[in-house]
C-alpha positions as CSV (number, residue, x, y, z in Angstrom):
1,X,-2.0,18.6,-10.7
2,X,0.8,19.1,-8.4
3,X,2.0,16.2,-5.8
4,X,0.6,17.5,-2.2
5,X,3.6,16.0,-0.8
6,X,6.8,17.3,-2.7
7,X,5.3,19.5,-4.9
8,X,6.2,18.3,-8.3
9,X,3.6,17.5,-11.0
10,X,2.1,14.3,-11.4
11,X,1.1,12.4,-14.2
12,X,-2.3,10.8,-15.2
13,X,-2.5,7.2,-15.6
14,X,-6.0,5.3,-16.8
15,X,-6.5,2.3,-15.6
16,X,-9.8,0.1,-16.2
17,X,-11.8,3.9,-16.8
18,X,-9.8,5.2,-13.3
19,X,-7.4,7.7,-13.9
20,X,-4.5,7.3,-11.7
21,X,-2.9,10.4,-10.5
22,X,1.1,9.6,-9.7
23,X,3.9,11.1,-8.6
24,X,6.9,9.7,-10.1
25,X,9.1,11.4,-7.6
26,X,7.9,10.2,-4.4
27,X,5.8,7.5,-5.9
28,X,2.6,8.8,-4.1
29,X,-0.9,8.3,-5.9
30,X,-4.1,10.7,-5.6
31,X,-7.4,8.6,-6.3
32,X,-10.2,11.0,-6.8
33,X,-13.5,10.1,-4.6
34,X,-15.0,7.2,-5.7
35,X,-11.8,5.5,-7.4
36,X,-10.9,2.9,-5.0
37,X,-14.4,1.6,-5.1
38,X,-14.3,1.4,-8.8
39,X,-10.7,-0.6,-9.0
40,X,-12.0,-3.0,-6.4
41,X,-15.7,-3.6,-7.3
42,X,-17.4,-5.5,-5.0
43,X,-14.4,-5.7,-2.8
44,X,-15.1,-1.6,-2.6
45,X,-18.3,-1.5,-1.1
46,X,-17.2,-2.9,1.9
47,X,-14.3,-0.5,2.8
48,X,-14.9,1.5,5.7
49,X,-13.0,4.8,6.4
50,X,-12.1,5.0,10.0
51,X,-11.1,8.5,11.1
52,X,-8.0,8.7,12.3
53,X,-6.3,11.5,15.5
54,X,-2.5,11.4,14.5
55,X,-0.1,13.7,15.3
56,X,1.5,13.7,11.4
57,X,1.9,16.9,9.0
58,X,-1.2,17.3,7.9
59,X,-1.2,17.3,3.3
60,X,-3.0,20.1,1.2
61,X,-6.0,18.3,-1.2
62,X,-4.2,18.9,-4.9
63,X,-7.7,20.0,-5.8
64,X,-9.1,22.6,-2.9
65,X,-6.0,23.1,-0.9
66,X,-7.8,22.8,2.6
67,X,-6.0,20.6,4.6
68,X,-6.4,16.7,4.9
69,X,-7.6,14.5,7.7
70,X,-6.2,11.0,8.4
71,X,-8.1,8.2,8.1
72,X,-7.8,4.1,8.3
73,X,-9.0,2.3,5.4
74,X,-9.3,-1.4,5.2
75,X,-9.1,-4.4,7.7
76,X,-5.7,-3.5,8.1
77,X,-6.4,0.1,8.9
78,X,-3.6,2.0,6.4
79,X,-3.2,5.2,7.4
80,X,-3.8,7.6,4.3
81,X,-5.0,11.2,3.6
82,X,-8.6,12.1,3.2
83,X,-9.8,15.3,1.5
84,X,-12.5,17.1,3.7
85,X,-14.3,18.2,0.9
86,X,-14.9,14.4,-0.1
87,X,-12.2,15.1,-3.7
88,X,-10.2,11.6,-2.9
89,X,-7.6,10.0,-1.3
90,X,-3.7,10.3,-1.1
91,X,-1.3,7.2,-0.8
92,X,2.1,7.1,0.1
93,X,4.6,4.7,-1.7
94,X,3.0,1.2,-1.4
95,X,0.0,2.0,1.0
96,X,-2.7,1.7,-2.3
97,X,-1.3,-1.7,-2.7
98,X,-1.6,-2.8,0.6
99,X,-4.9,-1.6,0.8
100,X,-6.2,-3.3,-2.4
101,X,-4.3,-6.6,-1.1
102,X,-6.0,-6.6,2.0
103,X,-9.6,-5.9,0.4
104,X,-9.1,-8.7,-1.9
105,X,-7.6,-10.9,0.0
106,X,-4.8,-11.9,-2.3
107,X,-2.8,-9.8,-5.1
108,X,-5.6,-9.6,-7.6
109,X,-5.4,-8.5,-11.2
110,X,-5.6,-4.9,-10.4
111,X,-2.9,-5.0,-7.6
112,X,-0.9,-6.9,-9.8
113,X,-1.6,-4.5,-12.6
114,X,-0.7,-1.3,-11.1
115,X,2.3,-3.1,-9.3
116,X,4.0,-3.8,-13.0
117,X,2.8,0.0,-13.7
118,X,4.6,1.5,-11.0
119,X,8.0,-0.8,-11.4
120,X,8.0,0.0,-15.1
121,X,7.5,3.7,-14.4
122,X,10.3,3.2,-11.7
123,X,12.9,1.3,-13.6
124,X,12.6,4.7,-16.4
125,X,13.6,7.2,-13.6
């Protein structure tokens, strides 16, 4: 799959039966629909996707290429892509971390997890 932001391909990483689309050139991440639930468990259930009228480039969905909304996620509303078909999400650098930080309420194992993923994957660039 190619990055919907600079184009490059990504690489699959599995994590707790979630596979983990990243970009290891802009560090974005694609979560297909119904990912983030399963990486927070019952922490999941209670996000609520907030649509979101913002005046950003709007991102192709690296699965159906029709062009992504904006939406909030979380209590502290990061802004991320939505596919309209319902295929998943795209984070930018860092916003997947925020938002599993502010679902949990602390860094849990799986922030903290995917953290050491990501610095280890940087640190070989």
């Amino acid at each position: 799959m190619e990055c919907p932001v600079c184009k490059e391909p990504m690489i699959i990483l599995e994590l707790d039966e979630v596979e983990i689309d990243y970009c290891p050139e802009c560090s974005g991440i694609w979560l297909d629909s119904g990912e983030l639930e399963l990486l927070l468990g019952e922490a999941g259930e209670s996000l609520v996707l907030e649509k979101a009228e913002v005046s950003e480039k709007k991102l192709r969905c690296p699965i159906c290429m029709r062009k992504m909304g904006k939406v909030y996620i979380g209590s502290e509303k990061v802004l991320v892509d939505s596919c309209p078909s319902g295929h998943g999400l795209w984070f930018d650098e860092g916003e997947l971390n925020q938002v599993i930080c502010s679902a949990s309420g602390a860094e849990s194992r799986i922030a903290s997890l995917l953290k050491s993923m990501f610095e280890n994957l940087e640190k070989t660039k």
